[in-house]
C-alpha positions as CSV (number, residue, x, y, z in Angstrom):
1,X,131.9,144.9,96.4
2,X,135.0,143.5,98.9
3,X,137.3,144.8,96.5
4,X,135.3,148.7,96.7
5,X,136.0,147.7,100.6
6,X,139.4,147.2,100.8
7,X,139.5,144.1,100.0
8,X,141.7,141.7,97.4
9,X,140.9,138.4,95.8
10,X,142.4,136.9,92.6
11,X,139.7,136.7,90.0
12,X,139.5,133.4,88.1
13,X,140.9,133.3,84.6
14,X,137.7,131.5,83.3
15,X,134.1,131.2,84.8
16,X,133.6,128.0,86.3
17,X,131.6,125.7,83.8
18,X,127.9,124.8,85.0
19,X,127.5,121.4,86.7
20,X,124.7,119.5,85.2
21,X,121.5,119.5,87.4
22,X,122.0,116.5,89.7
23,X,119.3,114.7,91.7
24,X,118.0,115.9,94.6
25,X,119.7,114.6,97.6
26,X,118.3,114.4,100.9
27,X,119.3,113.3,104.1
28,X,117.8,110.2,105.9
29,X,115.2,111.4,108.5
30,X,111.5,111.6,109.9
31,X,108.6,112.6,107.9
32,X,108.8,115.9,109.7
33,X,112.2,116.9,108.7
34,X,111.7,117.8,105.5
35,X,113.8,115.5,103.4
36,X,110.7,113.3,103.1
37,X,108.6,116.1,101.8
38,X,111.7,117.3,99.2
39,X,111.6,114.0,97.4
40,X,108.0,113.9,97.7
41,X,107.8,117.3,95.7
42,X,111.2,116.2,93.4
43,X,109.6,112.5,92.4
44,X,106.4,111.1,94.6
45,X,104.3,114.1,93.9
46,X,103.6,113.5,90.2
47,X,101.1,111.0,90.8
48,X,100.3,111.2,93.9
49,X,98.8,115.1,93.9
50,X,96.7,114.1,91.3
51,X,96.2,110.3,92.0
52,X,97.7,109.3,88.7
53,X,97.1,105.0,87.9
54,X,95.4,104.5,91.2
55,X,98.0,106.1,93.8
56,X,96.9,107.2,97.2
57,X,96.3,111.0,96.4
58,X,98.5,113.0,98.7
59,X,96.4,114.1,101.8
60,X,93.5,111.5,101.0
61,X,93.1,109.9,104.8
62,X,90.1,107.3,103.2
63,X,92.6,106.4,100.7
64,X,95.6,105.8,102.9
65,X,93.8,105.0,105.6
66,X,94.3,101.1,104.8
67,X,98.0,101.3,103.6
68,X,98.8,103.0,107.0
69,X,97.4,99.9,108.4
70,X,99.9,97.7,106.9
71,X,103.0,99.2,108.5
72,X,105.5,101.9,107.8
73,X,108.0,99.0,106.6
74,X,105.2,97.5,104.2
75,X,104.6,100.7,102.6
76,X,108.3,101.8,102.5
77,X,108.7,98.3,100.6
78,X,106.1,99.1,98.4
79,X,107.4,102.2,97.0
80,X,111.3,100.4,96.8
81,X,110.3,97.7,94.7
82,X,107.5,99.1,93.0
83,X,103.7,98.4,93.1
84,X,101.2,98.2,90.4
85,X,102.0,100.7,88.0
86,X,104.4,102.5,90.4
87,X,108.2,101.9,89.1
88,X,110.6,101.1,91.6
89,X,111.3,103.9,93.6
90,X,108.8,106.2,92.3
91,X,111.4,106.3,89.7
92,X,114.2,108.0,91.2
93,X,117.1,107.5,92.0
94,X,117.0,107.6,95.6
95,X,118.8,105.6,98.5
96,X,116.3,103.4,100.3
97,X,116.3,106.1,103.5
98,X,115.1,108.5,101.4
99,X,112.7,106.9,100.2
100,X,111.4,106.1,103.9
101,X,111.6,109.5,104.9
102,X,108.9,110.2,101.6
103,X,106.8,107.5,102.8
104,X,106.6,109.1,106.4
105,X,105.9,112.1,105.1
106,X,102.9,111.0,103.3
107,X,102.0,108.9,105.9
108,X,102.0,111.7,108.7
109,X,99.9,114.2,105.9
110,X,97.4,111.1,105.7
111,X,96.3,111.2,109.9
């Protein structure tokens, strides 16, 4: 299409090779931001749509109602190390801000 306009670029001798699917990466920042609800939807979401092995279902204010009473920081925790059948993390690989920001988001779609 540039080159139809005028325009001249050196093509590449090969196509680049696909990069293997890497983890979703998300920056460090309120539940509102959107990061919190990208790892929610990339790892959290599994069991917690669907309330898989106990887990607060997504949304469920009854159910979260006395987690939110523990604190942001005890439920952030929580989901790091692990809890119950939980695995550390929710299983991902993500940094401990992350993780926060997925907490938050739930927390803020559970008042």
């Amino acid at each position: 299409m540039a080159a139809a306009a005028g325009g001249k670029f050196a093509e590449s001798a090969a196509p680049a090779a696909a990069a293997p699917a890497a983890p979703v990466k998300v920056a460090a920042a309120g539940g509102g931001s959107g990061a919190g609800e990208a790892l929610y939807k990339q790892a959290c979401g599994t069991c917690h749509a669907a309330g898989i092995a106990g887990s607060p279902k997504f949304g469920d204010k009854a159910a979260w109602a006395p987690r939110i009473k523990t604190g942001l920081d005890t439920l952030t925790a929580s989901a790091i190390k692990g809890k119950g059948a939980m695995p550390p993390k929710g299983g991902s690989s993500a940094s401990d801000a992350d993780i926060r920001s997925a907490v938050e988001y739930m927390v803020d779609a559970a008042k």
